[in-house]
C-alpha positions in Angstrom: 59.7 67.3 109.9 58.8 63.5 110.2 55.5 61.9 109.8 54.7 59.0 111.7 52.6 55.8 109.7 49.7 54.5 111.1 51.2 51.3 114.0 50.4 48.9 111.4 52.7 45.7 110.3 52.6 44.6 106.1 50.3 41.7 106.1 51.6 38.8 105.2 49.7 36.5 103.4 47.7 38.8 101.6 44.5 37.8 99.9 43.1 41.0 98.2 39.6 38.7 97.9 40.0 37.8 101.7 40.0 41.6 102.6 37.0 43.0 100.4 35.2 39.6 101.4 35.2 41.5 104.9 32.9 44.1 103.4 30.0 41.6 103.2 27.8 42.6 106.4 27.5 46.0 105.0 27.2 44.8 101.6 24.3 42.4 102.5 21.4 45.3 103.6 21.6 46.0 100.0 22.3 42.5 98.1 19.3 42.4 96.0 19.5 45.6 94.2 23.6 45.0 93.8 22.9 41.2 92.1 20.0 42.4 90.1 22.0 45.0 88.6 25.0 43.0 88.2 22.4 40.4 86.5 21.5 43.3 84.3 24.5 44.4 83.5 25.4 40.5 82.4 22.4 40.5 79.8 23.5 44.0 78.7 26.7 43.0 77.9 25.7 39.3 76.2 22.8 41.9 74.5 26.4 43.2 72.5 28.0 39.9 71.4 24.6 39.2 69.3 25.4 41.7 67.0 28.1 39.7 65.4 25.6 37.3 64.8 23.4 39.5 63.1 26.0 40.7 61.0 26.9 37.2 59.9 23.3 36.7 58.8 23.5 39.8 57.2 27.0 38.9 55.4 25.8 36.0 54.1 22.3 36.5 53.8 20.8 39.9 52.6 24.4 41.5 51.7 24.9 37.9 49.5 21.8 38.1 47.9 20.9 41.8 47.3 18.5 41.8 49.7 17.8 45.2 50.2 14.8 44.9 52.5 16.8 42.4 54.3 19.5 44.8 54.9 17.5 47.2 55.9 15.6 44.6 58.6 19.1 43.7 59.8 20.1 47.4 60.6 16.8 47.8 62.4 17.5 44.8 64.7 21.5 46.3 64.9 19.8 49.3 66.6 17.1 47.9 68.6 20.1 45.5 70.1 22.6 49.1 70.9 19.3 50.6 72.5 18.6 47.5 74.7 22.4 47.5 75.5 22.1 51.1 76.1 19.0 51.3 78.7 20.1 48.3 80.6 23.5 50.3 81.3 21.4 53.0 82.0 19.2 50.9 84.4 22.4 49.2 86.6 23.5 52.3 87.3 20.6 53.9 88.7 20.2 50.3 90.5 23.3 50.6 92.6 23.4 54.2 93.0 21.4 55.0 96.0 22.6 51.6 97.8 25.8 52.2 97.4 26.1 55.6 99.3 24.0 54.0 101.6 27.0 51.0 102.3 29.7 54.4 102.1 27.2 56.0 105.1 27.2 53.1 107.1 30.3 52.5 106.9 31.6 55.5 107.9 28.7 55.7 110.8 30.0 52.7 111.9 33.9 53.7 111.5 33.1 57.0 113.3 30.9 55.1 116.5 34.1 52.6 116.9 36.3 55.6 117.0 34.4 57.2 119.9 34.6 53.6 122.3 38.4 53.4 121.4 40.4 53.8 124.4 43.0 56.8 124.7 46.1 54.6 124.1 44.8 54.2 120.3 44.3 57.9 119.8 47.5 58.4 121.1 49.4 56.3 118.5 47.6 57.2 115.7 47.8 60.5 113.4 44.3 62.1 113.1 45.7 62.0 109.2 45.9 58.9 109.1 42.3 58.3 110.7 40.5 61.3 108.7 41.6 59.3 105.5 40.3 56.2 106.6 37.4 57.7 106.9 37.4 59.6 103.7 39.4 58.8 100.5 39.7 55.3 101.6 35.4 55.1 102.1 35.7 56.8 98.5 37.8 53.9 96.7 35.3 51.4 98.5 32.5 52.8 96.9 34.0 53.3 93.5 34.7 49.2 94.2 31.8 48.5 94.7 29.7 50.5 92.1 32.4 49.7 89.1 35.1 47.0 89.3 33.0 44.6 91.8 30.1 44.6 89.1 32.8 44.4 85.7 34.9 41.8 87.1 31.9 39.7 87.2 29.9 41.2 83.9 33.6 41.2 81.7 33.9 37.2 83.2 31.0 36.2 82.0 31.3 37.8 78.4 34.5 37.0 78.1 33.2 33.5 78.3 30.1 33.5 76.1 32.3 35.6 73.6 34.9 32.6 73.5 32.4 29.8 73.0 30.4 32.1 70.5 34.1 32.2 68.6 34.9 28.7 68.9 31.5 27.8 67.8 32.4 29.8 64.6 35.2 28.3 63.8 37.8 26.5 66.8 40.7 26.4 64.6 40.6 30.7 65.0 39.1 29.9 68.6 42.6 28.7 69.3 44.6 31.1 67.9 42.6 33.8 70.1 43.4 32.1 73.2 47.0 32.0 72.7 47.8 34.5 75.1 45.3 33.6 77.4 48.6 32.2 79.6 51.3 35.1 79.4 48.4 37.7 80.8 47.1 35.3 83.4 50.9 35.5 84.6 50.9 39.1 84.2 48.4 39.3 86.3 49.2 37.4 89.3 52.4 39.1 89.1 51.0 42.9 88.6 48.7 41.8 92.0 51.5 41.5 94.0 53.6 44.7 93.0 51.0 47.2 92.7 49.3 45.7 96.0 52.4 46.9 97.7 52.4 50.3 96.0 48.8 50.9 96.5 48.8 50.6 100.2 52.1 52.5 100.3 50.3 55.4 98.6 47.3 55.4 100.4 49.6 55.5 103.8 51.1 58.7 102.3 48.0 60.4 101.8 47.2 60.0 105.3 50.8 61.6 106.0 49.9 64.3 104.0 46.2 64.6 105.9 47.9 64.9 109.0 50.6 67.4 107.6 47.4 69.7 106.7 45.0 69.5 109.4 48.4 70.4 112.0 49.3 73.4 110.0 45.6 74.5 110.3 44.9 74.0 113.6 48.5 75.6 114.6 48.5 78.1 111.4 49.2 80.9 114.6 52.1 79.6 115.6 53.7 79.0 112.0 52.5 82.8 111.2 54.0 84.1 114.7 57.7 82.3 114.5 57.6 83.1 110.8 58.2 79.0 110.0 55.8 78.8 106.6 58.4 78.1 104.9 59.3 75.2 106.5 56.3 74.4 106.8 55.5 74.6 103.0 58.8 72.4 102.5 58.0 69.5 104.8 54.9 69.5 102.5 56.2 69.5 99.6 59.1 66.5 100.6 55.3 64.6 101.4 54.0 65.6 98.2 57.3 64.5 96.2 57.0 61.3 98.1 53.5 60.3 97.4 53.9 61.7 93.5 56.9 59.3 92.9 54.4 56.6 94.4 51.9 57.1 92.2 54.0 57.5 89.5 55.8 54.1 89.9 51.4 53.1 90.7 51.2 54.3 86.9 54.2 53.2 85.4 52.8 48.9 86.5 49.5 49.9 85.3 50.8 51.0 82.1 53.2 47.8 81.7 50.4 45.5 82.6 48.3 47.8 80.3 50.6 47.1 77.4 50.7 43.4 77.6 46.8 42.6 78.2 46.2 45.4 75.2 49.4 44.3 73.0 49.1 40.2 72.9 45.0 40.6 72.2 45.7 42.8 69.7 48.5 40.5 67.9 46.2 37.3 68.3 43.3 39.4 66.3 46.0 40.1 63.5 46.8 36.4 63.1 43.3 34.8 63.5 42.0 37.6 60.6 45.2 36.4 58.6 44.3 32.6 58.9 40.5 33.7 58.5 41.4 35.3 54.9 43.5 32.2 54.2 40.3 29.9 54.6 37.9 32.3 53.0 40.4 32.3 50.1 40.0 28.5 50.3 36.4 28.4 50.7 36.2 26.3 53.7 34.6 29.5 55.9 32.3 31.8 55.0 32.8 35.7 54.7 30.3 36.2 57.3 31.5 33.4 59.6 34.7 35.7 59.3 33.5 38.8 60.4 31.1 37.7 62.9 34.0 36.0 64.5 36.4 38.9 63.9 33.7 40.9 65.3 33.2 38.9 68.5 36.8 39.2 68.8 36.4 43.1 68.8 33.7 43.2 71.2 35.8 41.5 73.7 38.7 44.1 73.5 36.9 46.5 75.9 36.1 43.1 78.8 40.1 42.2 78.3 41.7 45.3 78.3 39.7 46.8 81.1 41.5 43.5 83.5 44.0 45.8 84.1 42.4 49.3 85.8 39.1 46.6 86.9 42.8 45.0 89.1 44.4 48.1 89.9 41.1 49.4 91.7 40.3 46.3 92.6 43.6 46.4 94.8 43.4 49.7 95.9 39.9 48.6 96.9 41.6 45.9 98.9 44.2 47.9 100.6 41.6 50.3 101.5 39.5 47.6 102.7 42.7 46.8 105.1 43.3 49.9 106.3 39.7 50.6 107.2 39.8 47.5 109.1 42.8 48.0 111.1 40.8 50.7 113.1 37.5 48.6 113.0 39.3 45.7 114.2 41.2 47.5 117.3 39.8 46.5 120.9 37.1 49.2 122.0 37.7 49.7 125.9 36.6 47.2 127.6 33.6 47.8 130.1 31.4 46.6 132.4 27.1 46.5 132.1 24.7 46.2 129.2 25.3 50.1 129.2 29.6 50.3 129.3 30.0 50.4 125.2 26.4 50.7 123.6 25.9 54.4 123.8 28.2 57.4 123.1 30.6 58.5 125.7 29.8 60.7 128.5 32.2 63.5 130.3 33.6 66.7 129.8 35.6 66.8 127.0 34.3 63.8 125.5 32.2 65.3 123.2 28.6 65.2 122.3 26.2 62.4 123.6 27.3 62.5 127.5 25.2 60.5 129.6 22.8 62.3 132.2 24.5 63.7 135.9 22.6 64.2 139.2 20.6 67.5 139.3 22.1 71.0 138.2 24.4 73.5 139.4 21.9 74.8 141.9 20.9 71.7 143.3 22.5 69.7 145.8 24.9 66.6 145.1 24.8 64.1 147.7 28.0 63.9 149.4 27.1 61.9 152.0 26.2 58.2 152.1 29.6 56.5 150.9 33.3 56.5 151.1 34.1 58.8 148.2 37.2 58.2 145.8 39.4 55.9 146.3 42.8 54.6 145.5 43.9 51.3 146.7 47.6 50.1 145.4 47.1 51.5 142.0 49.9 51.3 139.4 50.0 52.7 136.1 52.1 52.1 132.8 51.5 53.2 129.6 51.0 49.9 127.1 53.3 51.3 124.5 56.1 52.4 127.2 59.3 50.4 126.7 59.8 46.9 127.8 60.9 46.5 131.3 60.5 50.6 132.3 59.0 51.1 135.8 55.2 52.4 135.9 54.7 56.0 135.4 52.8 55.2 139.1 53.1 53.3 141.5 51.4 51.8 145.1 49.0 54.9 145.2 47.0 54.8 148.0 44.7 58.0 148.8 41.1 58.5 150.2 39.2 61.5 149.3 36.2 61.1 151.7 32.5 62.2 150.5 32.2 66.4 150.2 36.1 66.5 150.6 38.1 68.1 148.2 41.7 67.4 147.3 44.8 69.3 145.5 47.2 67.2 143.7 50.6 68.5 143.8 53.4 67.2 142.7 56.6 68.2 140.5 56.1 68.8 136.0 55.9 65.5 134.6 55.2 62.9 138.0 51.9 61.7 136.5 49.2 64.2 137.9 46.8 64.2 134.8 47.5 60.4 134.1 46.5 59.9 137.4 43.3 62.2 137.0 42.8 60.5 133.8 42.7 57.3 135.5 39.4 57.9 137.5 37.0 58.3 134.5 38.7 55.3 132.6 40.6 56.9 130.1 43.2 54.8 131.0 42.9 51.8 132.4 44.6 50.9 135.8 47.6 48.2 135.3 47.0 47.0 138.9 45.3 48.2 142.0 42.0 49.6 141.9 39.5 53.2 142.0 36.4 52.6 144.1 33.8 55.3 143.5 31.7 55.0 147.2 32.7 51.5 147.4 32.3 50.8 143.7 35.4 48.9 141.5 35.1 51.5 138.6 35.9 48.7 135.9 32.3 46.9 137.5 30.9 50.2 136.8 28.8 50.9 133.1 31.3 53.7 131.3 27.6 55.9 131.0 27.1 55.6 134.4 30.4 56.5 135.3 31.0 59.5 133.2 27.9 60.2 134.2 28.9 60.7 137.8 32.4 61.8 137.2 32.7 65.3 135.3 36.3 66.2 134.2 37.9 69.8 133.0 41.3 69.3 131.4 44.3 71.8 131.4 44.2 72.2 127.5 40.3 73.2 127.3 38.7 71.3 123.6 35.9 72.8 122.7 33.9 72.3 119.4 32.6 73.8 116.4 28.9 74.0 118.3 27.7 77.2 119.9 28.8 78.6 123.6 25.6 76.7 125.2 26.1 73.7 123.1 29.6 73.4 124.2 28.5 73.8 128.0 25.5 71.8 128.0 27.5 68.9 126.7 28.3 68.1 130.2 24.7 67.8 131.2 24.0 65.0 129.8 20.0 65.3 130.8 17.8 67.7 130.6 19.1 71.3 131.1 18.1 75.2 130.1 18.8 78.6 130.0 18.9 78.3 134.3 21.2 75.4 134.2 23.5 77.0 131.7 23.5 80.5 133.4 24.7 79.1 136.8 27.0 77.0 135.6 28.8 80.5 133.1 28.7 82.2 136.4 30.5 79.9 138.9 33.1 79.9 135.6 33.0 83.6 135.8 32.2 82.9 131.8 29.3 85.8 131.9 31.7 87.4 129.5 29.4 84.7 126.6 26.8 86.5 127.3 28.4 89.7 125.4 29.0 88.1 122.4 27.2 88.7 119.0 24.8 86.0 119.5 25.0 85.6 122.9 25.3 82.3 123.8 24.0 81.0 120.3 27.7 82.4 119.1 29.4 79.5 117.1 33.4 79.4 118.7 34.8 77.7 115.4 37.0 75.1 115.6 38.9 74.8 118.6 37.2 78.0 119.8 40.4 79.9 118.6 38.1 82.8 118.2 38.2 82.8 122.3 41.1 83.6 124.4 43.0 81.0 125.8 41.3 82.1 129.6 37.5 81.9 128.1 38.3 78.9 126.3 39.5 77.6 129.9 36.3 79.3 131.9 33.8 77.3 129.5 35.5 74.2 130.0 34.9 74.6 133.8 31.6 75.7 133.1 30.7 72.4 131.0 32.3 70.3 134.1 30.1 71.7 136.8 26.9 72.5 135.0 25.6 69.1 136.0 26.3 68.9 139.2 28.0 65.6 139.4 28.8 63.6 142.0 32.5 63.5 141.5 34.5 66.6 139.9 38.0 66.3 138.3 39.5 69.1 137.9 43.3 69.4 135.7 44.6 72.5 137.3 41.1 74.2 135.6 42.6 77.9 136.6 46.2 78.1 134.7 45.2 80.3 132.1 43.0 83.0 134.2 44.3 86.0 135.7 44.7 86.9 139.2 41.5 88.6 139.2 39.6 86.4 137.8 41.1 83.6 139.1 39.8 84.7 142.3 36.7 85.3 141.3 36.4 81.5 139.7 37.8 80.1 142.9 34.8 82.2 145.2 32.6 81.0 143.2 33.7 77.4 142.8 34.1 77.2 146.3 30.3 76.5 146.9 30.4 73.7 144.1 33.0 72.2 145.8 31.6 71.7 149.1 28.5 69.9 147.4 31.1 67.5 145.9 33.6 64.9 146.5 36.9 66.3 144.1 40.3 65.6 143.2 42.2 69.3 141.6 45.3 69.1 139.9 47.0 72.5 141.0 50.4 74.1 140.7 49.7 77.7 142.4 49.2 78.2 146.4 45.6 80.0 145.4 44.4 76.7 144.0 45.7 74.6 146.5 43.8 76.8 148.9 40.5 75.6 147.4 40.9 72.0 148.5 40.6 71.0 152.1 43.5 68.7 152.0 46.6 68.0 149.5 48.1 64.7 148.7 52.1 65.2 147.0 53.2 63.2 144.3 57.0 62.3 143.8 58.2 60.2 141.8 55.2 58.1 141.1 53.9 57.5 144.7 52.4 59.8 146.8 54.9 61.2 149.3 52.9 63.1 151.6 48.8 63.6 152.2 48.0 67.1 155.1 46.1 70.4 155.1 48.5 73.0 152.9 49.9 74.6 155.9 51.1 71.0 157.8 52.7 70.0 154.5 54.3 73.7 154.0 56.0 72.9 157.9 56.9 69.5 157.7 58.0 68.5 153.7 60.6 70.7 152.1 59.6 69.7 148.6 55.8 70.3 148.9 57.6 74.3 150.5 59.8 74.0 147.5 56.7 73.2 144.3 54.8 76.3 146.2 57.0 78.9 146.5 59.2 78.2 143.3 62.4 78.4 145.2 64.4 76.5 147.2 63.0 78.5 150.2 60.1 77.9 152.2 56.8 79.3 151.9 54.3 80.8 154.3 50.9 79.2 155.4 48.8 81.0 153.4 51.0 80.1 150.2 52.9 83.8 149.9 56.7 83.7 149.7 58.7 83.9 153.3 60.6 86.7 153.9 64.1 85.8 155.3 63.2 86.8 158.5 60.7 84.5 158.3 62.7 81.6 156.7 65.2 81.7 159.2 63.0 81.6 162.1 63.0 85.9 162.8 66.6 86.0 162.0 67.4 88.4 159.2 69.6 87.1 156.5 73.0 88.3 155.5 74.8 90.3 153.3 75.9 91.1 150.5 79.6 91.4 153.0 78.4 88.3 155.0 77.3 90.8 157.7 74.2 90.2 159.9 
C-alpha cells in the first residue's frame, strides 16, 4: 500500500522566523494581552535573579555578623521574592490562555473557509490525511508556539542577559569564564536548526500519511471486513507507523545531542568559575557572598540555557507547521466573477451546507422560457495535472440544450461524461471554449448565483452526518419546509425516510452507510430537485435503483423535467428515454446529437452502448431479436442452416 505526500516541494531557503512571522494577522486581534503577558513573564523571571542578591547581603551581612534578626528579615524577603515570581507565572498564563484558543479557532475557521473555495483540481491531489492534520495536530503545535516557546524565547533572552551583566558586575574575571561556551552552543544551534528542521517537517508529513491511512480504513472498513484484507490492512499501517517512529526517534536522538552540549559546556564553565572563585576567596580579593551570589546567578540561568534546546525544537516544529498550514492557505481559491463569486459558502448539490437560494420549490414552476438554455460553444477540457503534451480529455464540443429541453449524455466508460457535467457548475474550469447559461459566459457569472441556478446529483451520492431533511434541504438554499421537502422525497420515490425511527429527523451517519446504496442515491436526487432550479444536472442519478423503482423515479421526474432545461448522464435505454433528445460522446467530441430512436437507426455505436452487444437495438431501447436485426430474416444455425 503507498501513501502519497501532500504535492509540495522542500523549501529552499528556509527561514523558520520568516514562516511563523506569517502568523502575525492572526496574532495581532490579540497582541496586547500576548505582550503584556510576555512583559510579565520578563519581570517574573528578573523577580528570580534578585535572590542572589539577597543572599549576598545576607552572606556578608547578617550571616557575617550574627545577625539573627537580619537573617531572619532576609528569609522573609527570599519568600516574598518566590511568591511574586510565583503569581506572576500564574498571571501570564491565564493572560494568554483564552487568546490563544481564540488564534487556534480562527485559524482553523479560516483554514476550513479556504478549503471550501478551493477548486476540485486541489482536492484531487491532496490526501484528506494530509489536510485533516493541517487542520489538527499541526493548529495544536501552533498553539503550543505560541503560548510556550514564542513567550520563553523572549523571557529566557532577556534573563539570560540581565543574569550575565548581574555576574559580570560581580566579578568579570568569573563573568568570562561563564561565557566560554557562549560560541560552541551558538554553533550547535545553527547547526541543530537545520537538521531537525528537516526531520520535523518529514515527521509531520508522516502523520498525515498515517491520517489518511485511518480515515480510508474507516470509511471503507466494509470492504476490508468483506474481502477479509485486515491484515493487510493492519500491515500497511504498521510499515507507516515504523516509518514515522524511526523519524521521531532520529527527532529525539538531535534533541538529545544538542541537549547534551547546551547542558554539558554550562555545567563545566560553573565548575571552573566556582574553582577560580574559591581560589580568590582563599586570597581575599572576593567576598564569600560575592561568591555565591554569582554562583547563584549562574544557577538560576541553568533552567533559561538549557531550555534553548526543546524552546528550538518546538520552535521548528512550530515553523514547519507554520509551512505546511500555509501551503493550503496559500493555494489559488477558484477564480470567480461578481462581489458574490468567493465571499459566501458554496452552493449545489453535493457541495455541502451553505448553498445559495434556487427559484421556487418543487411544486412551483421554473421558467423555461425566455432564453437559449445551455450551451457549449468549442469547449475543450484537460486536466491541469494531466501529462505534458497529452490531448484534452475534450475536445470542440459544441451542443445546445434549448430552454425546457432535456438531454441524455451517452457515450462509452471513461469519454468524459461527468467531467463534462462537472464542467457546467464550475467545478472545473473550461481550458478553452465557453458554457453560456441563457446567453450568460458562466465564468462572468457570481459562483452563488450560479449554483444557485444549476442543481447537480452525482453518480456516487455524498451525504453527511446531518439528518434525512438536513441532507435534502441542503439543496434549497432559501427558505423551504416540511411541503418543500415532501415533494421533493416523492419525485425521488425516497418516502421510504419517512419510515425511519425519527422520520426524517433520522441522523444517516457518516456517509449515510446506514442507507442502502439505492436510498443513499434517491436522496441525492431528492436534494437536486427540491429547489426547483433552473438548470438540473443529473450523473446517471438512477444506477443504483431497481427496475421498479427506477420506473417509479423516472414517472415521477418526468414532470420535473419538463419545467427545466437538463443535461442526464445515462448508460440504460430507460434513462435515455427520459430526455427528449441525446447527444453521443466518442472519443472526446460529440459524435452524434438525435431523438433515441434516429440515433438507434443511423449510428452503430450509439445501437452498440444501448444494447450491450455488438447488435442493434430496438426503438424503444429493448434488444432486437434476429429477425429483427437482420431486417425479418431469421438468423442461422447452429449447422449454418436458415
Amino acid at each position: 500500500m503507498s501513501t502519497t505526500h501532500a504535492p509540495t516541494e522542500e523549501p529552499r531557503d528556509r527561514s523558520a522566523v520568516r514562516s511563523l512571522l506569517r502568523l502575525w494577522p492572526f496574532v495581532r486581534p490579540v497582541r496586547a494581552r500576548l505582550f503584556t503577558a510576555a512583559f510579565i513573564a520578563i519581570v517574573a523571571s528578573c523577580t528570580g535573579l534578585v535572590i542572589p542578591l539577597v543572599l549576598k547581603w545576607l552572606v556578608d551581612g547578617p550571616v557575617t555578623d550574627r545577625d539573627t534578626a537580619g537573617v531572619w528579615l532576609g528569609a522573609l524577603f527570599l519568600l516574598l521574592l518566590g511568591i511574586a515570581e510565583a503569581l506572576l507565572f500564574g498571571l501570564r498564563r491565564w493572560l494568554v490562555a483564552r487568546p490563544l484558543a481564540r488564534v487556534e479557532a480562527d485559524m482553523r475557521a479560516a483554514l476550513y473557509r479556504h478549503l471550501q473555495r478551493l477548486p476540485m483540481a486541489f482536492h484531487d491531489r491532496w490526501p484528506s490525511g494530509q489536510l485533516l492534520s493541517r487542520g489538527t495536530t499541526d493548529l495544536m503545535l501552533l498553539r503550543m508556539f505560541l503560548a510556550f516557546p514564542l513567550t520563553f524565547l523572549l523571557v529566557n533572552g532577556v534573563t539570560i542577559l540581565v543574569g550575565v551583566i548581574i555576574m559580570l558586575l560581580q566579578d568579570w574575571t568569573l563573568g568570562l569564564v561563564i561565557l566560554g561556551p557562549v560560541i560552541p552552543v551558538i554553533v550547535t544551534c545553527v547547526i541543530f536548526e537545520k537538521r531537525y528542521a528537516t526531520v520535523a517537517r518529514r515527521a509531520q508529513d508522516q502523520v498525515g500519511d498515517l491520517t489518511t491511512v485511518v480515515e480510508e480504513s474507516v470509511l471503507g472498513i466494509r470492504i476490508i471486513k468483506g474481502f477479509g484484507r485486515h491484515r493487510s490492512q493492519a500491515r500497511a499501517f504498521g510499515e507507516l507507523s515504523r516509518t514515522l517512529r524511526g523519524t521521531e526517534l532520529r527527532k529525539a536522538k538531535l534533541l538529545a545531542a544538542i541537549w547534551g552540549v547546551i547542558i554539558t559546556l554550562p555545567e563545566i564553565a560553573i565548575g571552573a568559575a566556582l574553582v577560580v572563585g574559591v581560589v580568590q576567596v582563599a586570597d581575599g580579593v572576593l567576598s564569600a557572598g560575592t561568591l555565591v551570589a554569582f554562583l547563584s546567578t549562574a544557577l538560576a540561568l541553568r533552567w533559561p540555557v538549557d531550555s534553548i534546546g526543546f524552546l528550538l525544537a518546538m520552535s521548528q516544529e512550530a515553523a514547519t507547521a507554520t509551512e505546511r498550514y500555509f501551503e493550503v492557505l496559500d493555494a489559488e481559491p477558484e477564480s470567480g466573477s461578481g462581489s458574490g463569486s468567493d465571499s459566501a459558502p458554496e452552493s449545489g448539490a453535493d457541495s455541502g451546507p451553505g448553498s445559495g437560494p434556487r427559484s421556487g420549490t418543487v411544486g412551483g414552476s421554473a421558467s423555461a422560457g425566455g432564453g437559449t438554455g445551455l450551451r457549449f460553444h468549442d469547449v475543450t477540457f484537460r486536466y491541469p495535472d494531466a501529462p505534458p503534451g497529452s490531448p484534452p480529455l475534450l475536445t470542440g464540443i459544441d451542443l445546445h440544450i434549448r430552454p425546457g429541453e432535456s438531454m441524455a449524455l451517452v457515450g462509452a466508460t471513461g469519454s468524459g461524461k461527468t467531467t463534462l457535467t462537472a464542467l457546467v457548475p464550475r467545478l472545473h474550469e473550461v481550458t478553452g471554449g465557453r458554457i453560456t447559461l441563457d446567453g450568460v459566459d458562466i465564468t462572468a457569472m457570481p459562483r452563488e448565483e450560479l449554483r444557485a441556478a444549476v442543481a447537480v446529483a452525482f453518480e456516487e451520492p455524498t451525504l453527511f452526518s446531518a439528518t434525512v431533511g438536513e441532507n435534502v434541504l441542503m439543496g434549497a438554499g432559501g427558505p423551504a419546509g416540511d411541503a418543500e421537502l415532501d415533494r421533493a422525497l416523492s419525485v425521488a420515490q425516497a418516502d421510504f425516510a419517512h419510515a425511519l425511527p425519527q422520520g426524517t429527523g433520522t441522523e444517516v451517519g457518516e456517509q449515510g452507510l446506514s442507507l442502502s446504496g439505492g436510498q443513499r442515491q434517491r436522496l441525492a436526487l431528492a436534494r437536486a430537485v427540491v429547489g426547483a432550479p433552473r438548470f438540473l444536472v443529473l450523473d446517471d442519478p438512477l444506477s443504483a435503483l431497481d427496475v421498479h423503482t427506477e420506473a417509479a423515479v423516472e414517472a415521477a421526474l418526468r414532470q420535473v423535467l419538463a419545467d427545466t432545461t437538463a443535461l442526464i448522464v445515462a448508460h440504460r435505454p430507460s434513462t435515455v428515454l427520459l430526455a427528449d433528445r441525446v447527444a453521443l460522446l466518442s472519443g472526446g467530441r460529440i459524435a452524434a446529437v438525435g431523438t433515441h430512436q434516429e440515433l438507434l437507426r443511423t449510428h452503430a455505436e450509439y445501437a452498440h452502448l444501448m444494447s450491450g452487444t455488438d447488435g442493434p437495438v430496438d426503438a424503444a431501447g429493448g434488444h432486437a431479436s434476429p429477425e429483427k436485426a437482420a431486417g425479418g430474416h431469421t438468423s442461422p444455425g447452429k449447422d449454418g442452416a436458415r
